[in-house]
NUKE-435540 format. One record per residue (C-alpha): residue number from 1; chain; x, y, z. Coordinates in nm, 2 decimals, decimal comma. Example, Ala and Ser with C-alpha at 12.3 -4.5 7.8 and 13.67 -1.06 7.14 Angstrom:
# residues 2
<site 1; 'A'; <1,23; -0,45; 0,78>>
<site 2; 'A'; <1,37; -0,11; 0,71>>
END
This chain:
# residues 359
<site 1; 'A'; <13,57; -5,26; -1,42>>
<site 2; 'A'; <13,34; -5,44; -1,68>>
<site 3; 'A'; <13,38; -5,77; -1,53>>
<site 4; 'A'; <13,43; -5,93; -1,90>>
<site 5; 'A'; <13,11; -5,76; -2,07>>
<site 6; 'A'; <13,12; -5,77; -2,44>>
<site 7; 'A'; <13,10; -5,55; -2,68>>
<site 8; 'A'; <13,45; -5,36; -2,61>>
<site 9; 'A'; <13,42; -5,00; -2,55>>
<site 10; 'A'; <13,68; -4,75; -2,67>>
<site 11; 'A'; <13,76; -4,49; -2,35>>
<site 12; 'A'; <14,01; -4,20; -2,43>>
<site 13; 'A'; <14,29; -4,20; -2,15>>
<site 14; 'A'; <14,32; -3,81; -2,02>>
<site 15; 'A'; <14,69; -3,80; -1,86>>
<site 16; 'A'; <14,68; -3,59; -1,54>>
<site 17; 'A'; <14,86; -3,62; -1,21>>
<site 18; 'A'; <14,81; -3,88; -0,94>>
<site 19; 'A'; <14,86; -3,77; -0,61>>
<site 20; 'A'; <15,04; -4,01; -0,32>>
<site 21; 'A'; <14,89; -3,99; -0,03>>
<site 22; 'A'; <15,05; -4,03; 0,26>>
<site 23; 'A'; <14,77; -4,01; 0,54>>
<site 24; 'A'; <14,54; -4,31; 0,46>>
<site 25; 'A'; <14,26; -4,21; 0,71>>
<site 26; 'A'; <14,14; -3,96; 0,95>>
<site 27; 'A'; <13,81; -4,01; 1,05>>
<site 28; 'A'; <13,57; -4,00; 1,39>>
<site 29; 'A'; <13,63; -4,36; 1,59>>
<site 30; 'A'; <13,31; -4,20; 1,82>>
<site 31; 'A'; <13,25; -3,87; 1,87>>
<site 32; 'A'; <13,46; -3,77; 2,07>>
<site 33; 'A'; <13,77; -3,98; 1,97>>
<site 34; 'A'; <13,99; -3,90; 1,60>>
<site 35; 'A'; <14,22; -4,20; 1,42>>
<site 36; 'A'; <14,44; -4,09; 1,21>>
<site 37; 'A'; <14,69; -4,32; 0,97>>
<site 38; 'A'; <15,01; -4,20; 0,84>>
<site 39; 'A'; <15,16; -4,47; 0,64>>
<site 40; 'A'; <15,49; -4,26; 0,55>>
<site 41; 'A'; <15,67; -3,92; 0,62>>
<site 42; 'A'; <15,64; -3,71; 0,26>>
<site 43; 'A'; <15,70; -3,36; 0,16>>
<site 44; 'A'; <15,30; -3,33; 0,16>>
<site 45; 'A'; <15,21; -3,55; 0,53>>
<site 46; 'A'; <15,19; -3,21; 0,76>>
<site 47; 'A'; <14,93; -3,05; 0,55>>
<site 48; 'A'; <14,77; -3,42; 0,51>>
<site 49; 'A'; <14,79; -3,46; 0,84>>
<site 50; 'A'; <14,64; -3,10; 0,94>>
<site 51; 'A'; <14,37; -3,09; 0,69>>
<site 52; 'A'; <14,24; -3,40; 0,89>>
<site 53; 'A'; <14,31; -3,34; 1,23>>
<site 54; 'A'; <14,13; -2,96; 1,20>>
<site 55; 'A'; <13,80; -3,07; 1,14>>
<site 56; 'A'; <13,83; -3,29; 1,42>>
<site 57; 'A'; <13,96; -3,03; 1,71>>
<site 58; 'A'; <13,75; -2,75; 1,54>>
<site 59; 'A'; <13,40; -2,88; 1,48>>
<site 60; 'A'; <13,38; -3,22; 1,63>>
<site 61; 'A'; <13,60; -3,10; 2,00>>
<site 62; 'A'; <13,79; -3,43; 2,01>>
<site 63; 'A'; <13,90; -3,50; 2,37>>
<site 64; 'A'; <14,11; -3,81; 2,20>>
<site 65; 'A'; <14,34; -3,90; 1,94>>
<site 66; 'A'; <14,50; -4,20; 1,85>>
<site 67; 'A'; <14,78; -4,17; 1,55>>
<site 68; 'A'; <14,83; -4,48; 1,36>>
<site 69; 'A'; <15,19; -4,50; 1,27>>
<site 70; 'A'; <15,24; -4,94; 1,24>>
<site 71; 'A'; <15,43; -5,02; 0,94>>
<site 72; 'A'; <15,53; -4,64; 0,86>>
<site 73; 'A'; <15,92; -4,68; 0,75>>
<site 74; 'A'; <16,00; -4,30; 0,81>>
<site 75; 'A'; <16,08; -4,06; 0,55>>
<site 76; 'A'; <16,10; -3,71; 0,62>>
<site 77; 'A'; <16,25; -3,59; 0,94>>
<site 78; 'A'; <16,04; -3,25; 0,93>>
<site 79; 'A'; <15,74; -3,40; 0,88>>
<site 80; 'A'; <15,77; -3,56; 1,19>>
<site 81; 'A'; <15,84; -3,28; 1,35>>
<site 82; 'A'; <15,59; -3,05; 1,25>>
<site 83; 'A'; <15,37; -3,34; 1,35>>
<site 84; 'A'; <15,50; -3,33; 1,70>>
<site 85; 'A'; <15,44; -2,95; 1,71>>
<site 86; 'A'; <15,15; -2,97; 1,71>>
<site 87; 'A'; <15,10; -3,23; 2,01>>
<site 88; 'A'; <15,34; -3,05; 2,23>>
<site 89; 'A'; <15,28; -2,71; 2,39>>
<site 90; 'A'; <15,60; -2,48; 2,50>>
<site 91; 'A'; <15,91; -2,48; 2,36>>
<site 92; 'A'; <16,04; -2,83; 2,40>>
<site 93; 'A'; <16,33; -3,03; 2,19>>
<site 94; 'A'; <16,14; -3,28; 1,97>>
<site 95; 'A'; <16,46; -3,48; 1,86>>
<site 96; 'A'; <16,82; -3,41; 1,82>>
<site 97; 'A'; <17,14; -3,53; 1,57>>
<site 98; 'A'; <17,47; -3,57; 1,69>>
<site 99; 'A'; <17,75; -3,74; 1,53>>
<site 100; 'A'; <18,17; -3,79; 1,60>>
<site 101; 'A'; <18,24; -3,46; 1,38>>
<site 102; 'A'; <17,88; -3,35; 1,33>>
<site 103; 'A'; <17,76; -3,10; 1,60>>
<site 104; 'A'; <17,46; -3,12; 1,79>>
<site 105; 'A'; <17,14; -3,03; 1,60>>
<site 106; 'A'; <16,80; -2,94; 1,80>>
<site 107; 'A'; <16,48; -2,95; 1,68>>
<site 108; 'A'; <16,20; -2,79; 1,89>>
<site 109; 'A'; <15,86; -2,72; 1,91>>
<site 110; 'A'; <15,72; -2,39; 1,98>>
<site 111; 'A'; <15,42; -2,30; 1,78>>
<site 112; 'A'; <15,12; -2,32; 1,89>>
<site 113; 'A'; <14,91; -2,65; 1,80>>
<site 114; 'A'; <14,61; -2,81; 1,70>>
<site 115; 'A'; <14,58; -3,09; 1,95>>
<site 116; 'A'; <14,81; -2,99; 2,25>>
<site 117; 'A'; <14,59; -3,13; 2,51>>
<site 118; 'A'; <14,35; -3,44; 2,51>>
<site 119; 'A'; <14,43; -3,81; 2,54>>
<site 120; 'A'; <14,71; -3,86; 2,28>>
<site 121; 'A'; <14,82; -4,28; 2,15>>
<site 122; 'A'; <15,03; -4,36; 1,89>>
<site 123; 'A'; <15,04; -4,67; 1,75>>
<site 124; 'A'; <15,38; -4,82; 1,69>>
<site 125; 'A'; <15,51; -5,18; 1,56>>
<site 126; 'A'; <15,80; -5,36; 1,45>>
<site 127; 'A'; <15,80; -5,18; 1,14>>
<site 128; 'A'; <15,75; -4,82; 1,27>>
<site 129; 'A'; <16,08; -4,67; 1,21>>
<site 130; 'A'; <16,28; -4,37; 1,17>>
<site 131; 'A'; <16,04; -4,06; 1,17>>
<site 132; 'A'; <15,84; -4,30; 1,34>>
<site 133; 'A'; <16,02; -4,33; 1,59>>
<site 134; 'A'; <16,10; -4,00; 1,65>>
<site 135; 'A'; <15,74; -3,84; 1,66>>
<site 136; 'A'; <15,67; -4,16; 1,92>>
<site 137; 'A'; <15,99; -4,08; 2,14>>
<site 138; 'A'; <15,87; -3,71; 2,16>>
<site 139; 'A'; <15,62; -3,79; 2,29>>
<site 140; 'A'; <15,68; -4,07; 2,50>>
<site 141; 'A'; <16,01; -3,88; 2,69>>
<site 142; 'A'; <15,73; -3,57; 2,75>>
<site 143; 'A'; <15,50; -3,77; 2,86>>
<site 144; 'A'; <15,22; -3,58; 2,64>>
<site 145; 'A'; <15,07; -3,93; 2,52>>
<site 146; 'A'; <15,06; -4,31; 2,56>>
<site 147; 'A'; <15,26; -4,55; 2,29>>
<site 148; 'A'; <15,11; -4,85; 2,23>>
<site 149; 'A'; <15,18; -5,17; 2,04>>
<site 150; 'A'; <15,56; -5,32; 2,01>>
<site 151; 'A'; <15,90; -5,26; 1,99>>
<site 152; 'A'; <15,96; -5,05; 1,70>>
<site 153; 'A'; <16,23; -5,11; 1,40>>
<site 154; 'A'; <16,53; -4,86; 1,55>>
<site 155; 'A'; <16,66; -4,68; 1,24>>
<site 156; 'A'; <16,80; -4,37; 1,35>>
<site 157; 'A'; <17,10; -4,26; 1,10>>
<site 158; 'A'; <17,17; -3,93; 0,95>>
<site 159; 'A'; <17,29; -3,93; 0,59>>
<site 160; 'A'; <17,47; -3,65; 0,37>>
<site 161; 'A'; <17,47; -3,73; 0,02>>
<site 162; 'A'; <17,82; -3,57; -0,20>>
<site 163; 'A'; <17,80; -3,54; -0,53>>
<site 164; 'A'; <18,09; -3,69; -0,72>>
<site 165; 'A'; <18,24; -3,55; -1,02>>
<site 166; 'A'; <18,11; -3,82; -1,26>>
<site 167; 'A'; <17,75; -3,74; -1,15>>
<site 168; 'A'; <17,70; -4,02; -0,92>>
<site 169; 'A'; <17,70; -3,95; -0,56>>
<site 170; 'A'; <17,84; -4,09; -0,22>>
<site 171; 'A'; <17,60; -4,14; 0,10>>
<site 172; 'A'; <17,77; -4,10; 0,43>>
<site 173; 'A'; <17,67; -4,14; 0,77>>
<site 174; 'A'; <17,74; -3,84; 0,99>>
<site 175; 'A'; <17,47; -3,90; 1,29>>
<site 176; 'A'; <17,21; -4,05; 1,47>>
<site 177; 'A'; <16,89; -3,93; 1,61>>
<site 178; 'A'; <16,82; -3,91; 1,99>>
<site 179; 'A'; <16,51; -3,88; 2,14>>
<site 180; 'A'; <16,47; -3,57; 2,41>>
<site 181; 'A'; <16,53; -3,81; 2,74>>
<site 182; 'A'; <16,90; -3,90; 2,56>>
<site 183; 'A'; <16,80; -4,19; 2,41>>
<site 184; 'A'; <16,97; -4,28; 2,02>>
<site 185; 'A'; <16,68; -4,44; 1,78>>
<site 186; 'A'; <16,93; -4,65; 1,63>>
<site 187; 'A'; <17,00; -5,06; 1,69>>
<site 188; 'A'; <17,36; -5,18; 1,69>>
<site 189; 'A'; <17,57; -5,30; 1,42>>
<site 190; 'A'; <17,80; -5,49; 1,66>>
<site 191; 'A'; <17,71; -5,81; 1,54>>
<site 192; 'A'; <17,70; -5,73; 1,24>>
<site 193; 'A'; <17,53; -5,61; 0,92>>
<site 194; 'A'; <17,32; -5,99; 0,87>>
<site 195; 'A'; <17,23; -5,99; 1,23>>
<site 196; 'A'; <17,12; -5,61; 1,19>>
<site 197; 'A'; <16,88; -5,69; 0,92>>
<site 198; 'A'; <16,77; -6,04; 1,05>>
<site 199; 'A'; <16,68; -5,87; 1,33>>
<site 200; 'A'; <16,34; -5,85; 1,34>>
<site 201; 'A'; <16,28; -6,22; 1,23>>
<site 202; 'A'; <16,48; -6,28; 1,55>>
<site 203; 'A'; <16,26; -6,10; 1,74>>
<site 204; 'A'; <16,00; -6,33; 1,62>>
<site 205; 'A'; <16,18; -6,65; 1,70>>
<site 206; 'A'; <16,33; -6,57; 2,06>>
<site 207; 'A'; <15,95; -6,48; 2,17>>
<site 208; 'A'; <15,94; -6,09; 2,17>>
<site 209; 'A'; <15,68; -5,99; 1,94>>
<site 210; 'A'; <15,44; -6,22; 2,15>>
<site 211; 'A'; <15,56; -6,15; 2,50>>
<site 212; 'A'; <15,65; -5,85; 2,69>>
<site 213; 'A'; <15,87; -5,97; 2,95>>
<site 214; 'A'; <16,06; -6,21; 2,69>>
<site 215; 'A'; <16,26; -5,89; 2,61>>
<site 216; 'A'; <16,57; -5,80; 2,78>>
<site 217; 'A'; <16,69; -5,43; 2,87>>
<site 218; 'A'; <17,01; -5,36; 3,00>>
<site 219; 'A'; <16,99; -5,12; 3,32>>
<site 220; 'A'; <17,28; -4,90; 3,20>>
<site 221; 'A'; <17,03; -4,81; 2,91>>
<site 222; 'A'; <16,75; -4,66; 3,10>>
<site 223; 'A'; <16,61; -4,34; 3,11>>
<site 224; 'A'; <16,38; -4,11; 3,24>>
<site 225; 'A'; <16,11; -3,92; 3,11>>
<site 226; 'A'; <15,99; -3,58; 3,19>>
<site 227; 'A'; <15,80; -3,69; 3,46>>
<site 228; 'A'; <16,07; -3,91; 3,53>>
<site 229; 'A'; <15,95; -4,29; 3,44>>
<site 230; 'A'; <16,17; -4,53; 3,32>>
<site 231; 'A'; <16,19; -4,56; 2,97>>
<site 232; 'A'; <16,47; -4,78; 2,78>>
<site 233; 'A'; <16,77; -4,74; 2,53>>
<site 234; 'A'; <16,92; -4,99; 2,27>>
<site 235; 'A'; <16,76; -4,91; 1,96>>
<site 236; 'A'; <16,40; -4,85; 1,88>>
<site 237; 'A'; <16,13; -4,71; 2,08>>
<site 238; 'A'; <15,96; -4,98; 2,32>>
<site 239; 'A'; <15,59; -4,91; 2,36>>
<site 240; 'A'; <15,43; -4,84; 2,72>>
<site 241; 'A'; <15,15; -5,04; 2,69>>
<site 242; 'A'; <15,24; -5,38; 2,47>>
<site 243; 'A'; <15,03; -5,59; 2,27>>
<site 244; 'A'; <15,13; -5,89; 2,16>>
<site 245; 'A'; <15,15; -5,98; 1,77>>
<site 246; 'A'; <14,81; -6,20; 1,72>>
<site 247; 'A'; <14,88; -6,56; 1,63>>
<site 248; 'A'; <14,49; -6,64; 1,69>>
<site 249; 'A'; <14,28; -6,85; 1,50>>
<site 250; 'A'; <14,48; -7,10; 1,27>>
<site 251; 'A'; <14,63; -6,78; 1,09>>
<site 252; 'A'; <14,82; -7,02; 0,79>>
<site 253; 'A'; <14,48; -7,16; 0,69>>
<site 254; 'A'; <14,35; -6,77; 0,73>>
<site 255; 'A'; <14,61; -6,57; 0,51>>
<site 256; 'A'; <14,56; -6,90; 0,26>>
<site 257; 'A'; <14,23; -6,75; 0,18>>
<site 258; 'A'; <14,27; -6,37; 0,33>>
<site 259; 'A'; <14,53; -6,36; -0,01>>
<site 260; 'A'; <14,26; -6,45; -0,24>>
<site 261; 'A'; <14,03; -6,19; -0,09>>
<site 262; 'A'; <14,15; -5,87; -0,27>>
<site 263; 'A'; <14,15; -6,06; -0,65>>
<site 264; 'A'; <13,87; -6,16; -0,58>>
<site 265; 'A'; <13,66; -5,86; -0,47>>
<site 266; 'A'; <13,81; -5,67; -0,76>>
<site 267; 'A'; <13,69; -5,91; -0,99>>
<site 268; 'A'; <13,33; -5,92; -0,83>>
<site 269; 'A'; <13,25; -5,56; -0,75>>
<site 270; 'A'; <13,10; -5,43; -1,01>>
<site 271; 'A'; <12,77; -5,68; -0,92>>
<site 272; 'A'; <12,76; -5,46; -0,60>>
<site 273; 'A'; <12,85; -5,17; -0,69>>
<site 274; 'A'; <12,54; -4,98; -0,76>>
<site 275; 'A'; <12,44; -5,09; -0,39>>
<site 276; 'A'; <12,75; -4,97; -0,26>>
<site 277; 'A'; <12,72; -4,62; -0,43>>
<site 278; 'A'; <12,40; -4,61; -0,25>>
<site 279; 'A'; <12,56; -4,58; 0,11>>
<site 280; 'A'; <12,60; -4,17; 0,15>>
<site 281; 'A'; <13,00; -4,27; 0,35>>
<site 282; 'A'; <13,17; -4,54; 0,45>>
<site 283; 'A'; <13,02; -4,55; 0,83>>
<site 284; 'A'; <12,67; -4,61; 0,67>>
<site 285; 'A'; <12,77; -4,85; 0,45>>
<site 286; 'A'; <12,96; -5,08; 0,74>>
<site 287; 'A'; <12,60; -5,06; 0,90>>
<site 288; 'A'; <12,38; -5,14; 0,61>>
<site 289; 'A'; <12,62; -5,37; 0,36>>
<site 290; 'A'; <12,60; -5,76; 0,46>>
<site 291; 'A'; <12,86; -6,01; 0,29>>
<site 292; 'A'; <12,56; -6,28; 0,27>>
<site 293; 'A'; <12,60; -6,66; 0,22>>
<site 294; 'A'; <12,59; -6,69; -0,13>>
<site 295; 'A'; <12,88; -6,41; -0,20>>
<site 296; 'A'; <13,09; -6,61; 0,08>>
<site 297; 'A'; <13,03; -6,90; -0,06>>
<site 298; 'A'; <13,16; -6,78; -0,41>>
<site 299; 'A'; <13,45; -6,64; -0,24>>
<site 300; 'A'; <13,54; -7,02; -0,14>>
<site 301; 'A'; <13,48; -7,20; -0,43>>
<site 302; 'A'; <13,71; -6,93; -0,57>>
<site 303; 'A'; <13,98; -6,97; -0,29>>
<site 304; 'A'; <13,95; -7,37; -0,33>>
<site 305; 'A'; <13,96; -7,33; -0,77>>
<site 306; 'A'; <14,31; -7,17; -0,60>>
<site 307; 'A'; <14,44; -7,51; -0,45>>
<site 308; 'A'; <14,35; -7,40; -0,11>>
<site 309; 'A'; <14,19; -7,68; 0,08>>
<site 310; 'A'; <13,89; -7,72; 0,19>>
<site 311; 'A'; <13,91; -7,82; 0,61>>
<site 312; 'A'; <13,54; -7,73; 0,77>>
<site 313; 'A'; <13,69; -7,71; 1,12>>
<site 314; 'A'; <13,96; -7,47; 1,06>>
<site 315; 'A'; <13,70; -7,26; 0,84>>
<site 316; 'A'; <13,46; -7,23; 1,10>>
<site 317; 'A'; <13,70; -7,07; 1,32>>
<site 318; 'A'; <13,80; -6,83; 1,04>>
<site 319; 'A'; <13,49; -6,73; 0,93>>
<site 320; 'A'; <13,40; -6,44; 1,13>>
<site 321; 'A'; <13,75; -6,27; 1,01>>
<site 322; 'A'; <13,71; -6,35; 0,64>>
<site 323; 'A'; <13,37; -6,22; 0,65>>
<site 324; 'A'; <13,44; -5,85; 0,75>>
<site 325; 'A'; <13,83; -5,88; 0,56>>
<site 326; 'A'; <13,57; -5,92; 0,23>>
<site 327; 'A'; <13,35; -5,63; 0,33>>
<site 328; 'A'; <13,70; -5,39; 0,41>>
<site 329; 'A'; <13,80; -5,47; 0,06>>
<site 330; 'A'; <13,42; -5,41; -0,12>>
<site 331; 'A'; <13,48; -5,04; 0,13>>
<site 332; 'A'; <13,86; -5,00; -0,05>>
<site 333; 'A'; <13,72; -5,05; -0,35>>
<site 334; 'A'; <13,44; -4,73; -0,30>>
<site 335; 'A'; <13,65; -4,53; -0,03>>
<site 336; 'A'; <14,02; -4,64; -0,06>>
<site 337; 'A'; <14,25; -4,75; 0,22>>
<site 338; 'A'; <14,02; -4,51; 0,45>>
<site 339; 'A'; <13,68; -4,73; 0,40>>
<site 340; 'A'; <13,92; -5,06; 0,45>>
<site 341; 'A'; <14,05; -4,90; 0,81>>
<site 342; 'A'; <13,74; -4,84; 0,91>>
<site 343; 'A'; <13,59; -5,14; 0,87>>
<site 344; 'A'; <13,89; -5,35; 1,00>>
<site 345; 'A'; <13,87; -5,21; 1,34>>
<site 346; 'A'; <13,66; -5,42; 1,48>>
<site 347; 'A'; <13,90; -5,70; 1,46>>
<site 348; 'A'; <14,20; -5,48; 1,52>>
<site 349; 'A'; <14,33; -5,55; 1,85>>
<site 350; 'A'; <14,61; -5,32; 1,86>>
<site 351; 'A'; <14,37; -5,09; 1,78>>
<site 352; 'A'; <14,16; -5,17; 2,09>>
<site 353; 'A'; <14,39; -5,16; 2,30>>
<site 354; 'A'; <14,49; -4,81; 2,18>>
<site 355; 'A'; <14,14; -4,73; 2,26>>
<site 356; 'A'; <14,15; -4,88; 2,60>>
<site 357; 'A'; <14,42; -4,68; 2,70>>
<site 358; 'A'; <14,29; -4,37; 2,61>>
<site 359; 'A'; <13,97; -4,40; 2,86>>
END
């Protein structure tokens, strides 16, 4: 970006392909302990996933992993369980279909894997679903790791698509996914299709994205695990360790300003840019690059040019949050969604406790 400079300057487009990533990161948390984000299950995510993870068990002998999987909607079932492969060691059933007049399907692990032993987290949320869900119920019912975070979505339907003479085509339900302890991934319908999608906003409302023991399981819907604790049905996967969602901090006067934050780096960072390029990766540049006074202080008078208020209390509070969501940004801007992850951690409490349950 040329941040406005004048004279204009002709630039001949090249077309080529843009590759869609579906693993945002992988990189070393310490030495000893590999993150790894998946924000989707594509055709490419196994080999994504692989080309991070080897470098980690290989050269680095990584006693820990923790796979990021918050906000991934699914996609590909085999994705997820190639994934799962290569967690689990022996021949074990990663997740099966069965429908009214659809037979039981298994999928299994057998092949040999990267990261079969070691500390294993996954990271769920409320908007981990589907393929998700079933690489987290894996390994959840075989107790190979710990999930951590909260309830996730609990999508869990099989579709066949039939194509229809005048070229259009009919989707049909024919299944649901069960995890390997008999549990089925998918919420009910029962009260009906508004309630089923208004779900998750009533999650927020009746307290359990903020509370563990605000949510309700039915005893007829329990389970056991392969080392036989109790785990629960009903749709969705619910995590073994919760974290509540964080409300901290006067978070309507934060995400006032935190929306600003990306406009606003992308319009300032060719003034830093050169320094930035200086910083040989993204773990030198969160120790070296400083978001000084004078560039937070643009950023507000930016945020308030925006109608955002100016209240000194509530900014005080916010501060320390802002500071480092502007320096994640200036780190997107050099090493994508990878250089924002890393940088975020340190304010990323599920995050934390992911790490904390992997001591």
């Amino acid at each position: 970006m040329r941040a406005n400079k004048l004279p204009l300057k002709p630039f001949e487009i090249v077309r080529n392909k843009i590759p869609l990533y579906s693993v945002d990161a992988g990189y070393l948390i310490d030495s000893k302990t590999g993150y790894i984000k998946i924000n989707r299950f594509a055709a490419t995510t196994y080999e994504e996933f692989k080309k991070k993870l080897r470098p980690m068990v290989e050269e680095n002998k990584i006693e820990k992993l923790v796979i990021d999987l918050r906000q991934n909607p699914g996609g590909y079932l085999q994705a997820a369980a190639q994934i799962a492969d290569e967690l689990l060691s022996g021949e074990k059933i990663i997740v099966y279909t069965k429908g009214k007049a659809y037979d039981r399907q298994d999928y299994m692990s057998g092949k040999p894997g990267l990261f079969e032993r070691g500390k294993l987290v996954i990271l769920i949320d409320q908007g981990s679903a589907s393929a998700s869900e079933i690489l987290a119920g894996a390994i959840q019912d075989w107790d190979r790791g710990t999930i951590v975070g909260r309830t996730s979505f609990g999508k869990g339907l099989v579709q066949e698509q039939y194509d229809l003479s005048d070229g259009s085509g009919l989707r049909l339900t024919v299944a649901r996914y069960y995890t390997p302890s008999g549990r089925c991934i998918q919420k009910s319908y029962d009260k009906g299709t508004a309630a089923y999608y208004d779900e998750i906003a009533s999650r927020f409302k009746n307290g359990e994205l903020f509370k563990d023991d605000s949510i309700l399981q039915k005893d007829s819907l329990v389970f056991e695990t392969a080392n036989g604790r109790k785990v629960f049905g009903g749709g969705g996967i619910h995590p073994d360790v919760f974290v509540p969602l964080d409300t901290s901090g006067n978070l309507d006067y934060y995400f006032g300003f935190a929306n600003f934050i990306p406009e606003f780096v992308y319009k300032n960072y060719s003034r830093f840019s050169t320094k930035i390029d200086g910083y040989k990766n993204v773990a030198e540049y969160n120790q070296g690059f400083v978001v000084e006074d004078a560039l937070f202080n643009d950023f507000l008078q930016y945020a308030f040019s925006q109608k955002i208020k100016q209240d000194d209390a509530k900014l005080a509070v916010i501060k320390p949050k802002l500071l480092i969501q502007l320096k994640a940004y200036f780190a997107r801007q050099r090493w994508q969604q990878e250089g924002y992850l890393f940088v975020t951690k340190a304010i990323d409490k599920d995050l934390q406790k992911a790490l904390e349950s992997a001591q």
